[in-house]
ZADO-230594 format. One line per 8 residues: number of its first residue (from 1); for each residue x, y, z of N, C-alpha, C. Coordinates in pm, 1 decimal. Example, Ala and Ser with C-alpha at 12.3 -4.5 7.8 and 13.67 -1.06 7.14 Angstrom:
BEGIN
1 = 1319.0,-569.0,780.0,1230.0,-450.0,780.0,1320.0,-330.0,780.0 ~ 1285.0,-225.0,708.0,1367.0,-106.0,714.0,1290.0,3.0,787.0 $
***
This chain:
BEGIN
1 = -18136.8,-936.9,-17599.9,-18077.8,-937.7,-17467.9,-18129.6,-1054.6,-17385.2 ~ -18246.3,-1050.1,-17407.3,-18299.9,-1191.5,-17333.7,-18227.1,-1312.6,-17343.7 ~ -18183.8,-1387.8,-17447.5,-18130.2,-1462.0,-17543.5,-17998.6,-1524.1,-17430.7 ~ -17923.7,-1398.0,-17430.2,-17836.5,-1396.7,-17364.1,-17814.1,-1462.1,-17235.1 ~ -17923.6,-1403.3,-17125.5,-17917.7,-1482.1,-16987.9,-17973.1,-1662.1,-16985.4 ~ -18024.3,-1661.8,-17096.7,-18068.9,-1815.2,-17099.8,-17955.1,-1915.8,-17147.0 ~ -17857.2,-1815.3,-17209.3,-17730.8,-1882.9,-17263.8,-17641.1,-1940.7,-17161.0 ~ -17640.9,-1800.7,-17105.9,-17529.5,-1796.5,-16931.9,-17623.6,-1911.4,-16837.3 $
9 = -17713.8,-1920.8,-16848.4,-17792.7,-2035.0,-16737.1,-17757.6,-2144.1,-16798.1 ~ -17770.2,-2209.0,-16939.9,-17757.6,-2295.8,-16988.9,-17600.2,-2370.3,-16949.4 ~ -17493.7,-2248.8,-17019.8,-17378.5,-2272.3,-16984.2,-17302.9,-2327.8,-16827.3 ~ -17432.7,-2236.9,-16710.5,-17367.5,-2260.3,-16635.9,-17422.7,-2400.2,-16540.2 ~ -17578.5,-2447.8,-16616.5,-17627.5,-2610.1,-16573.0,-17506.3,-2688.4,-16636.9 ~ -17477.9,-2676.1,-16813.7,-17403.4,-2750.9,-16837.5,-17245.8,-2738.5,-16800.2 ~ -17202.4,-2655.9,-16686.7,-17059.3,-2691.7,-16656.1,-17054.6,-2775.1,-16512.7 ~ -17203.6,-2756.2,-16416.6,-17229.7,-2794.6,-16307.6,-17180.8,-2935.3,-16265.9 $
17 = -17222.7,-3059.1,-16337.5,-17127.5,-3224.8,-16346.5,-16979.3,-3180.2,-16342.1 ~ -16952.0,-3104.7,-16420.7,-16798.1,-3135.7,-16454.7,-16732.1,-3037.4,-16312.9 ~ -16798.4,-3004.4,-16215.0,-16741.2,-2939.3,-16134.5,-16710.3,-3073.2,-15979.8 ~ -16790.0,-3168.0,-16026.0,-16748.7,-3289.9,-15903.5,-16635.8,-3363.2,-15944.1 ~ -16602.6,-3511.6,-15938.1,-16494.6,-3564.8,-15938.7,-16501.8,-3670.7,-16088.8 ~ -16466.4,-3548.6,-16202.1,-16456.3,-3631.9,-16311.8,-16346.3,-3677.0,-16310.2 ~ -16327.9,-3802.5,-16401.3,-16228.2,-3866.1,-16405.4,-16239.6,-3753.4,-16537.0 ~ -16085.4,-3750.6,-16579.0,-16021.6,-3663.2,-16681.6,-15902.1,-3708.6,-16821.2 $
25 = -15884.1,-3855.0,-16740.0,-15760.0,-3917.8,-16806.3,-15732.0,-4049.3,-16760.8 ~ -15694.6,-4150.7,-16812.2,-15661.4,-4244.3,-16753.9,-15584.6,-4356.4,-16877.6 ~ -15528.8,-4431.4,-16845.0,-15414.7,-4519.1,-16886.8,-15347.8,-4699.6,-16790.1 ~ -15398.5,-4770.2,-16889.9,-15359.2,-4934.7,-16842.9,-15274.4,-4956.0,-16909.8 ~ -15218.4,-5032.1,-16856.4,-15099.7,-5169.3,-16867.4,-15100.7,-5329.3,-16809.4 ~ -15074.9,-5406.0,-16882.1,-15069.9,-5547.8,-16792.2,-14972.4,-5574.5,-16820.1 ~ -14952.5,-5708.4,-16691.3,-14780.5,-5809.4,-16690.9,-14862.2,-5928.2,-16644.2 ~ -14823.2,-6014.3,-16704.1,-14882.1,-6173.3,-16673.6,-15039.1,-6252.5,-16736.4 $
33 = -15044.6,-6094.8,-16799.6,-15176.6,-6121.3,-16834.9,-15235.3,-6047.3,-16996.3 ~ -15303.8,-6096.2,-17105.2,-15310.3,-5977.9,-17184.2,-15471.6,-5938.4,-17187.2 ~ -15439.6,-5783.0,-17188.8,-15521.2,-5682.1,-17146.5,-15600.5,-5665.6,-17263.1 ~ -15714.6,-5726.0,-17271.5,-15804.3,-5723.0,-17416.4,-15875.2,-5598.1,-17464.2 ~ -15910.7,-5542.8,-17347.1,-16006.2,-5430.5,-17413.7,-16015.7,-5361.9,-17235.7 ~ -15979.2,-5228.7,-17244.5,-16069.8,-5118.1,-17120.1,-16138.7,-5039.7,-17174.4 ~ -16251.8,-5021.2,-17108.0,-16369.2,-4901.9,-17118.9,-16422.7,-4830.5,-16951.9 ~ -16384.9,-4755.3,-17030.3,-16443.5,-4616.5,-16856.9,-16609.8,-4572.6,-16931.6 $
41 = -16631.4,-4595.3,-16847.9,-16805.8,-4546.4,-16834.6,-16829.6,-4475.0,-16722.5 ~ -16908.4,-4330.9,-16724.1,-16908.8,-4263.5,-16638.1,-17083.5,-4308.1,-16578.7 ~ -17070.6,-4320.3,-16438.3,-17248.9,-4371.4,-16408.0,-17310.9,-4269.2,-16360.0 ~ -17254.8,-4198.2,-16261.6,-17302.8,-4051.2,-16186.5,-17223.8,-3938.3,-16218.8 ~ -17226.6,-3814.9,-16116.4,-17108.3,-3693.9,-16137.4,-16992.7,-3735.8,-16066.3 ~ -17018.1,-3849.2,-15989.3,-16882.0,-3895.0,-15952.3,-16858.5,-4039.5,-15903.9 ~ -16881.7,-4150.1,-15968.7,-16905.6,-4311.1,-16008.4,-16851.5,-4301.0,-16088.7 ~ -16720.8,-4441.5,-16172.1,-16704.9,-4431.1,-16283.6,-16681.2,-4599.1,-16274.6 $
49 = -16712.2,-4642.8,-16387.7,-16715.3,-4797.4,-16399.7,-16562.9,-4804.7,-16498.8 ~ -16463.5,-4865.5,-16477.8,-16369.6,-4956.5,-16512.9,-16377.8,-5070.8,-16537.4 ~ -16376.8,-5123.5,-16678.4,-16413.2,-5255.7,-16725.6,-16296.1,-5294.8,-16802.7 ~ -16253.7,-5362.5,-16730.5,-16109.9,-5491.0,-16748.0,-16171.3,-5595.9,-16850.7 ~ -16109.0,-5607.9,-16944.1,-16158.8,-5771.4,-17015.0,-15985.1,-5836.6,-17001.0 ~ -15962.9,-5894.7,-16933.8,-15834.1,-6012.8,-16975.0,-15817.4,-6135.0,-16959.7 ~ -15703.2,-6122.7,-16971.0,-15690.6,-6338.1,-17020.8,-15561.6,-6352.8,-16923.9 ~ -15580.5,-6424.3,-16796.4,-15452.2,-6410.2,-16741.5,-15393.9,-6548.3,-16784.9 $
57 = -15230.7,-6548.3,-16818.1,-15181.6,-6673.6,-16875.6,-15056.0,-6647.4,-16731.5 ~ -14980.8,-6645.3,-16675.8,-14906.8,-6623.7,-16585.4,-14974.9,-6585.0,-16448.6 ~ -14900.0,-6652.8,-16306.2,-14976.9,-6577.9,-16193.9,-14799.0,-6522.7,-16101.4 ~ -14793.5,-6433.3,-16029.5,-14914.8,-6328.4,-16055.5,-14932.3,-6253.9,-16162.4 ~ -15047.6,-6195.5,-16232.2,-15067.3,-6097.5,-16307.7,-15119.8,-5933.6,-16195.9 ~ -15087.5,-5882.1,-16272.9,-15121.8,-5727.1,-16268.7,-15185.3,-5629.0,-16361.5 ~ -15227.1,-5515.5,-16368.0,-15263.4,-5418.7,-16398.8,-15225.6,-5307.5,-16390.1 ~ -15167.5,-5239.8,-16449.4,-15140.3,-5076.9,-16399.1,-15162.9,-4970.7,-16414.7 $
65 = -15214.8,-4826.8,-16354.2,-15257.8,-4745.4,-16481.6,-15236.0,-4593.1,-16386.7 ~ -15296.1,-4509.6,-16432.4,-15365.2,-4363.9,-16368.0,-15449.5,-4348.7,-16409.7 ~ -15536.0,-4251.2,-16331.8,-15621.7,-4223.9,-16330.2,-15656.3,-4042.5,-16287.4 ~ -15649.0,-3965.8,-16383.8,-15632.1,-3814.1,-16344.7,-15787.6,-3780.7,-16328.0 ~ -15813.7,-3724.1,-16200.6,-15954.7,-3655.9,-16150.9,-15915.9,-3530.6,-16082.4 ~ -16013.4,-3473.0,-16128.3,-16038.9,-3316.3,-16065.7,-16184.4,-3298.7,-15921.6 ~ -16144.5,-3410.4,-15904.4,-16190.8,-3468.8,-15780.5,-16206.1,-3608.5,-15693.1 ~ -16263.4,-3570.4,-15631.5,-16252.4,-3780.2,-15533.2,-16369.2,-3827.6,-15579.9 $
73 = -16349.6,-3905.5,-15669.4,-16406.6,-4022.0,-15761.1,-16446.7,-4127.6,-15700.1 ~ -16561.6,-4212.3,-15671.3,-16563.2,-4340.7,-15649.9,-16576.8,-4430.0,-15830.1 ~ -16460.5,-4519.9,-15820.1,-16434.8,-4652.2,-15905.4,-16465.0,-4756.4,-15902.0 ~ -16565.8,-4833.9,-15962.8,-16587.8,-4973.3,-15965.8,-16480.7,-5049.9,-16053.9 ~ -16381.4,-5121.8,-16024.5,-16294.5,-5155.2,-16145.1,-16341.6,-5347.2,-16134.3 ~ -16433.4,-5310.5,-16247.4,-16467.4,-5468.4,-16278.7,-16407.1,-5563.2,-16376.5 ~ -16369.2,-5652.9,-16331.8,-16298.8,-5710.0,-16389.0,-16360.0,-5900.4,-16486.2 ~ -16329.0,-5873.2,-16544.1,-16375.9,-6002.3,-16653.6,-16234.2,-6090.7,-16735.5 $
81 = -16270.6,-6211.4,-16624.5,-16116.8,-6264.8,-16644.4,-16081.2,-6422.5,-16740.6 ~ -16065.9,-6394.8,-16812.8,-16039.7,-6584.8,-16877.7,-15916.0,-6633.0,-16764.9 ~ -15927.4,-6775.0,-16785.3,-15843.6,-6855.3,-16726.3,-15753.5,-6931.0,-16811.0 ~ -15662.6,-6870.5,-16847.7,-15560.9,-6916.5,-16930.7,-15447.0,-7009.8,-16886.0 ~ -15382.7,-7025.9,-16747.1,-15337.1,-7066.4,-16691.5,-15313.9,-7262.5,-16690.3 ~ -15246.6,-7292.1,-16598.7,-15247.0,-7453.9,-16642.7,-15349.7,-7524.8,-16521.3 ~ -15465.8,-7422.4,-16493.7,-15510.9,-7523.0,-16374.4,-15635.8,-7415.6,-16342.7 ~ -15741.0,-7474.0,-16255.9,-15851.3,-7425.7,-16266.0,-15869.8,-7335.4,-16142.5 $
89 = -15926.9,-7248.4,-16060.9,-15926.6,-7139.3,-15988.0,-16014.5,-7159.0,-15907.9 ~ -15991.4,-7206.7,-15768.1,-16063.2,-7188.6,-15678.6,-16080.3,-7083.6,-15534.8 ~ -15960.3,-6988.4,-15604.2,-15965.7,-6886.1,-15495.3,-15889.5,-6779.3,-15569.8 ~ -15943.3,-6671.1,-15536.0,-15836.9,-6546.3,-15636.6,-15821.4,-6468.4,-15525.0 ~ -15684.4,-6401.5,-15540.1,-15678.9,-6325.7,-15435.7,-15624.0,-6177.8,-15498.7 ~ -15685.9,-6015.3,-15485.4,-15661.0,-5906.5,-15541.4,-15662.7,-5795.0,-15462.6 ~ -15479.6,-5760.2,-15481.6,-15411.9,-5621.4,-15403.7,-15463.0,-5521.8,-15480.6 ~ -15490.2,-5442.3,-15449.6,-15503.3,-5280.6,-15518.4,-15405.9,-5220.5,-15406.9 $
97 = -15354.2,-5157.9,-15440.2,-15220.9,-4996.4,-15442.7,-15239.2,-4894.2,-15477.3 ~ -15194.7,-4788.4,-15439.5,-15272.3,-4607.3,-15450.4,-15153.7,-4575.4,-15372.5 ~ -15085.2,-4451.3,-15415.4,-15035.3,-4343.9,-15344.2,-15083.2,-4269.0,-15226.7 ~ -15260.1,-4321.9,-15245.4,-15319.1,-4212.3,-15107.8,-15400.6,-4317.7,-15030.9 ~ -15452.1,-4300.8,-14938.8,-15546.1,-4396.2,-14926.9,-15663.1,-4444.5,-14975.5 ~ -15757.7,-4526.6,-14965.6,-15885.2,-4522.9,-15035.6,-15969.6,-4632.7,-14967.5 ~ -16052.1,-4638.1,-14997.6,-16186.5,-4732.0,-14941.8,-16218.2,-4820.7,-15057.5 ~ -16240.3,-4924.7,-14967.5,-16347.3,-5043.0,-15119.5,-16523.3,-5056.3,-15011.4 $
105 = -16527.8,-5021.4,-15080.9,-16723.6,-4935.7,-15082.8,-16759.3,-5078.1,-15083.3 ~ -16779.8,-5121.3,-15212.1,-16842.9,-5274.7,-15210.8,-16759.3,-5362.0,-15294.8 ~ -16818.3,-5521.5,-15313.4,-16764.7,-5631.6,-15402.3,-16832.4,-5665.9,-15432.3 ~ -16833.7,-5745.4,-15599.8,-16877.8,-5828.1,-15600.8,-16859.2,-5940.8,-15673.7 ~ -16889.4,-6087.3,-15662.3,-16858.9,-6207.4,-15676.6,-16845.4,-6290.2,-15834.8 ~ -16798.1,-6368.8,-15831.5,-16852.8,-6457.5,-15916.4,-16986.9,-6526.3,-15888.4 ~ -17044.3,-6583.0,-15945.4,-17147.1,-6707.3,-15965.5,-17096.4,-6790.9,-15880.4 ~ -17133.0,-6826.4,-15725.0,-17116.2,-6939.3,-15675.0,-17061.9,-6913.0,-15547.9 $
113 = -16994.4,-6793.6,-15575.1,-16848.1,-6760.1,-15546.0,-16880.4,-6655.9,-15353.8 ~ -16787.9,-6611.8,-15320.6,-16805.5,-6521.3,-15226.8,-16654.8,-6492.5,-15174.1 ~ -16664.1,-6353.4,-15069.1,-16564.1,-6302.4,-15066.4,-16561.4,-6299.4,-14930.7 ~ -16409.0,-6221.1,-14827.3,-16373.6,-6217.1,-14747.4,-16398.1,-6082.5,-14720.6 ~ -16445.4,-6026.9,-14593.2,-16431.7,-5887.5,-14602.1,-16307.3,-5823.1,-14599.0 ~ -16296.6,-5719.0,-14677.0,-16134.8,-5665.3,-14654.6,-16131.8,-5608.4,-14558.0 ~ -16014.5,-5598.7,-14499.8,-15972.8,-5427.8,-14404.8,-15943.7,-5293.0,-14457.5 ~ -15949.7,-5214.8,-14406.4,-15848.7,-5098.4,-14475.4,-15759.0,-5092.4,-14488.7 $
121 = -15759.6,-5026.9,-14609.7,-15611.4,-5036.9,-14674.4,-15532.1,-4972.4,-14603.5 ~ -15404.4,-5017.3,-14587.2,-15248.9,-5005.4,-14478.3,-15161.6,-4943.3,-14536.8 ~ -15051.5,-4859.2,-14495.4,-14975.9,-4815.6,-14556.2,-14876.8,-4864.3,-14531.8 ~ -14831.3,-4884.8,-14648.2,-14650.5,-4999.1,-14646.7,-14567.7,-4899.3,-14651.5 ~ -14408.3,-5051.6,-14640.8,-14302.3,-4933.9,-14605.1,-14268.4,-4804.5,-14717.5 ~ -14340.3,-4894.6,-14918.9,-14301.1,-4793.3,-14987.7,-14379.1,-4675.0,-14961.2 ~ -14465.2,-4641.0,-14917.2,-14544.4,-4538.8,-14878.2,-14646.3,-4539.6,-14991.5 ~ -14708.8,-4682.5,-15010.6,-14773.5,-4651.2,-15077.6,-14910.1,-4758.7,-14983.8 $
129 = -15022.5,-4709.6,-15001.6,-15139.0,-4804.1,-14929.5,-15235.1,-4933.5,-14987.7 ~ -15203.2,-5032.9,-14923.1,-15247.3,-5169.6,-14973.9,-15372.0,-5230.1,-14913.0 ~ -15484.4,-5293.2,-14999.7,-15611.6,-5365.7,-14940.9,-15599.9,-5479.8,-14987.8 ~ -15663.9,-5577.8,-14961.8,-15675.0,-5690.5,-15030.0,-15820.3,-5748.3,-15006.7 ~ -15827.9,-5842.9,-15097.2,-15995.9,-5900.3,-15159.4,-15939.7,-6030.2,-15151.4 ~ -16026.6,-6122.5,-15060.0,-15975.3,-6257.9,-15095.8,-16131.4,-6297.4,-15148.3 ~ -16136.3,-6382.7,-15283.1,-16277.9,-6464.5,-15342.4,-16233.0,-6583.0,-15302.3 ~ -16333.8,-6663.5,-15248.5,-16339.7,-6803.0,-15244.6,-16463.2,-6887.5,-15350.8 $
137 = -16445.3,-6948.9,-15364.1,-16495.4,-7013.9,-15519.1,-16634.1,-7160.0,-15451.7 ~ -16715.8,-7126.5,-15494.2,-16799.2,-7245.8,-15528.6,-16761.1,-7335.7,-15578.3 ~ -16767.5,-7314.4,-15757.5,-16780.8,-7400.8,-15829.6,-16612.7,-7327.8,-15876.8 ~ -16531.0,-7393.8,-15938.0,-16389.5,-7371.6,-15962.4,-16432.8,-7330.0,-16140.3 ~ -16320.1,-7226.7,-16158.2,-16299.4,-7132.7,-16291.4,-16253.4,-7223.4,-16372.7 ~ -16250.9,-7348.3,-16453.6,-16187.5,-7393.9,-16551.5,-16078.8,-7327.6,-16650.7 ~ -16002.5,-7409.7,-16677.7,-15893.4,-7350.4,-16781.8,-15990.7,-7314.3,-16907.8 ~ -16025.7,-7182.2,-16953.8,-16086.2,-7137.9,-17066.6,-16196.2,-7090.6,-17036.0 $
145 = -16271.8,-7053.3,-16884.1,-16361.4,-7036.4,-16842.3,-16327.7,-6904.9,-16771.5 ~ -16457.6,-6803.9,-16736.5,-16430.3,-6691.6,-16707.3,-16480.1,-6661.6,-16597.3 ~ -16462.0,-6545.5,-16513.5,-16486.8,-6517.1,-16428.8,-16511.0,-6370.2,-16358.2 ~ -16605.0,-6318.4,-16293.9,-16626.1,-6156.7,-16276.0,-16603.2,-6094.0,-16178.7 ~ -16519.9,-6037.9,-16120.0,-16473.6,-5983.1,-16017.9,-16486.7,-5859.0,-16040.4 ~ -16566.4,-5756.5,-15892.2,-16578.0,-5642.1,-15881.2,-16532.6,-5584.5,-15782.7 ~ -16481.9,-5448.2,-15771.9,-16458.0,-5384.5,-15669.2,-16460.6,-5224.8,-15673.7 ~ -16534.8,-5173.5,-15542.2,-16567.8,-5004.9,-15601.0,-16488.0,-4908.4,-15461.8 $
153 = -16411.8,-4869.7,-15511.3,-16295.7,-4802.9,-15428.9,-16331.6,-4659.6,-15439.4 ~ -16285.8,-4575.1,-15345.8,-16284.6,-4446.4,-15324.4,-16206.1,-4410.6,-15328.4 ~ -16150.4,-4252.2,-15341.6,-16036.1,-4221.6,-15314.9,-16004.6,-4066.1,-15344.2 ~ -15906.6,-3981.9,-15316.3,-15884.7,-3844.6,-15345.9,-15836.3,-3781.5,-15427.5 ~ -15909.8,-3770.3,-15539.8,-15797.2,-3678.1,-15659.2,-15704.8,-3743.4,-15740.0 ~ -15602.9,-3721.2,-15797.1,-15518.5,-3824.6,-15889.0,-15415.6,-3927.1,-15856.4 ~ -15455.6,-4038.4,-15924.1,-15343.4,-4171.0,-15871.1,-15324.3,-4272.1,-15984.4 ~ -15186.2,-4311.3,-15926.4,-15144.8,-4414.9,-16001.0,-15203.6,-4539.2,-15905.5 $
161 = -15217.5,-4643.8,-16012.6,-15259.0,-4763.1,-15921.2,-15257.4,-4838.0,-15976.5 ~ -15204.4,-5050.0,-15902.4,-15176.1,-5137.9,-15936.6,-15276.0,-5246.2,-15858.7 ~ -15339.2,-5349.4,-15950.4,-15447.4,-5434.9,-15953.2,-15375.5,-5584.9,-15958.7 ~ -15311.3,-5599.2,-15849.7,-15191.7,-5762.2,-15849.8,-15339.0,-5843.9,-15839.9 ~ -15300.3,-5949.9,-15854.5,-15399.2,-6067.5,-15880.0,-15367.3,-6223.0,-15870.0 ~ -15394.0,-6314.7,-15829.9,-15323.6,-6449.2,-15789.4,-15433.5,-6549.9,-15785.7 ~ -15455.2,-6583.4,-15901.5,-15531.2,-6718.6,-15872.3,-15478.1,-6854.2,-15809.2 ~ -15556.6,-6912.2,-15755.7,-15499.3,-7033.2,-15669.7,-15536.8,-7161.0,-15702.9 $
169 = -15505.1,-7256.1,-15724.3,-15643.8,-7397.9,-15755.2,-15660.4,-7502.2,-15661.3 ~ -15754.9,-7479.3,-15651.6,-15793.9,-7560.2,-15476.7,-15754.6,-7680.0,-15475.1 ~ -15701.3,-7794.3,-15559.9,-15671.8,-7916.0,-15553.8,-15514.2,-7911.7,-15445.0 ~ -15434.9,-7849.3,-15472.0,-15292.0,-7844.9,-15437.6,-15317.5,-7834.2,-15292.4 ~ -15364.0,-7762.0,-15247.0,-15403.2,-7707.3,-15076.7,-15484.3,-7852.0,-15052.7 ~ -15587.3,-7931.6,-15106.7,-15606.0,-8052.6,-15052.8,-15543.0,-8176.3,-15039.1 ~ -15467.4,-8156.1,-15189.8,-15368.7,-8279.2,-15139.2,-15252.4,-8253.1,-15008.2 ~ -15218.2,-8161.2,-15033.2,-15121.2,-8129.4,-14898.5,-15186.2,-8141.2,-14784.7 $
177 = -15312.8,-8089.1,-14756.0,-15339.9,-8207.2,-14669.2,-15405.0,-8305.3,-14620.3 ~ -15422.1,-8368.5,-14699.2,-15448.0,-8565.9,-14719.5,-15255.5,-8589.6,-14704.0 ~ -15207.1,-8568.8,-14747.7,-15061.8,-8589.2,-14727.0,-14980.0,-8575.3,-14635.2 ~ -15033.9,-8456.7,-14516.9,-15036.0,-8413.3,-14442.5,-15088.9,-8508.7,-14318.4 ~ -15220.5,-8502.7,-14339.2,-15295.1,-8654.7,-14279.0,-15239.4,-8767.2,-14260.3 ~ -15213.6,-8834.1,-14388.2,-15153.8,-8947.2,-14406.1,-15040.4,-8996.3,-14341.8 ~ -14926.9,-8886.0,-14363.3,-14796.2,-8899.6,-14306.3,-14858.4,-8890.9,-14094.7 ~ -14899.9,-8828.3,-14031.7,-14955.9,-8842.3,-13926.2,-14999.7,-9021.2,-13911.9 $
185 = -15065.9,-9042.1,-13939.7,-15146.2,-9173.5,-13953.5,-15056.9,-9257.5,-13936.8 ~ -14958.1,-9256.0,-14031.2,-14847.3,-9376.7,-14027.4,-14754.4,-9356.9,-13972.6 ~ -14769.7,-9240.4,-13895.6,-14669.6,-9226.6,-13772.1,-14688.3,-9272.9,-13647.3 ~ -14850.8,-9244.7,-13635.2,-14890.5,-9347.7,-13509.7,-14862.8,-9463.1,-13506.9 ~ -14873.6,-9515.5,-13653.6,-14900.4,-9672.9,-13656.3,-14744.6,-9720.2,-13602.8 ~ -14647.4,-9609.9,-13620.0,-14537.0,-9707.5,-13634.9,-14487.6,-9697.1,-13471.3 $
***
């Protein structure tokens, strides 16, 4: 008989985690980009690390997936990106989308790199709620060179959600304006 109540205690430490906000299920997709490898790693009873490996060859690229929880989960969805593209990356800019609302807790950078603080996420006309992450770049991402982008979002219970993404390459924005400049200049002159 003894046996018994140590069983029921046992049983009921080991159901105790699974009573916060496990993630339960989840599912990716990419467009613009190919999606090399995801892994969910659970860190706490309710932290879960999302690890993106891709290769974006098209901009914009995206991500898409769900994510089924039996509670409000905080997500780090880190991302590890090659630069496949025809030009090197000096600014990335990344929407996340949710059906409900959610929070981005923290970021974090590339090497060099730094970010904009976001706002809270807004709800658009589809009724669905949008944040955005702008990185600004130190040293620029080379074509074949990679890059680590993090972000740890909150949120309530189960969602679908989309990870748009837009790298930029800082040369184009300078020549426009030196060109910009220029044309001024020789307008005075004339």
């Amino acid at each position: 008989m003894r046996g018994y109540w140590l069983v029921g205690v046992l049983a009921i430490a080991a159901a105790g985690p699974l009573a916060s906000a496990a993630v339960v299920g989840t599912a990716q997709q990419g467009s613009g980009l190919t999606l090399n490898n995801w892994v969910w790693t659970q860190i706490d009873t309710d932290t879960y690390l999302l690890e993106l490996d891709e290769t974006v060859h098209g901009v914009p690229a995206s991500v898409t997936g769900d994510i089924t929880a039996d509670g409000d989960p905080r997500v780090w969805i880190r991302k590890s990106v090659e630069n496949d593209t025809t030009f090197a990356w000096g600014y990335y800019h990344i929407d996340i989308c949710m059906p409900v609302t959610f929070d981005i807790l923290q970021i974090t950078d590339p090497d060099t790199w730094s970010h904009l603080e976001p706002g809270p996420a807004v709800l658009q006309e589809n009724g669905r709620w949008l944040a955005s992450v702008d990185f600004q770049g130190g040293d620029p991402i080379a074509i074949g060179e990679w890059g680590e982008f993090g972000i740890l979002v909150s949120f309530a219970g189960t969602v679908d959600y989309c990870v748009s993404q837009v790298p930029i390459a800082p040369e184009p924005a300078s020549l426009l304006l030196l060109a910009v400049g220029g044309l001024l200049l020789r307008r005075k002159r004339v």
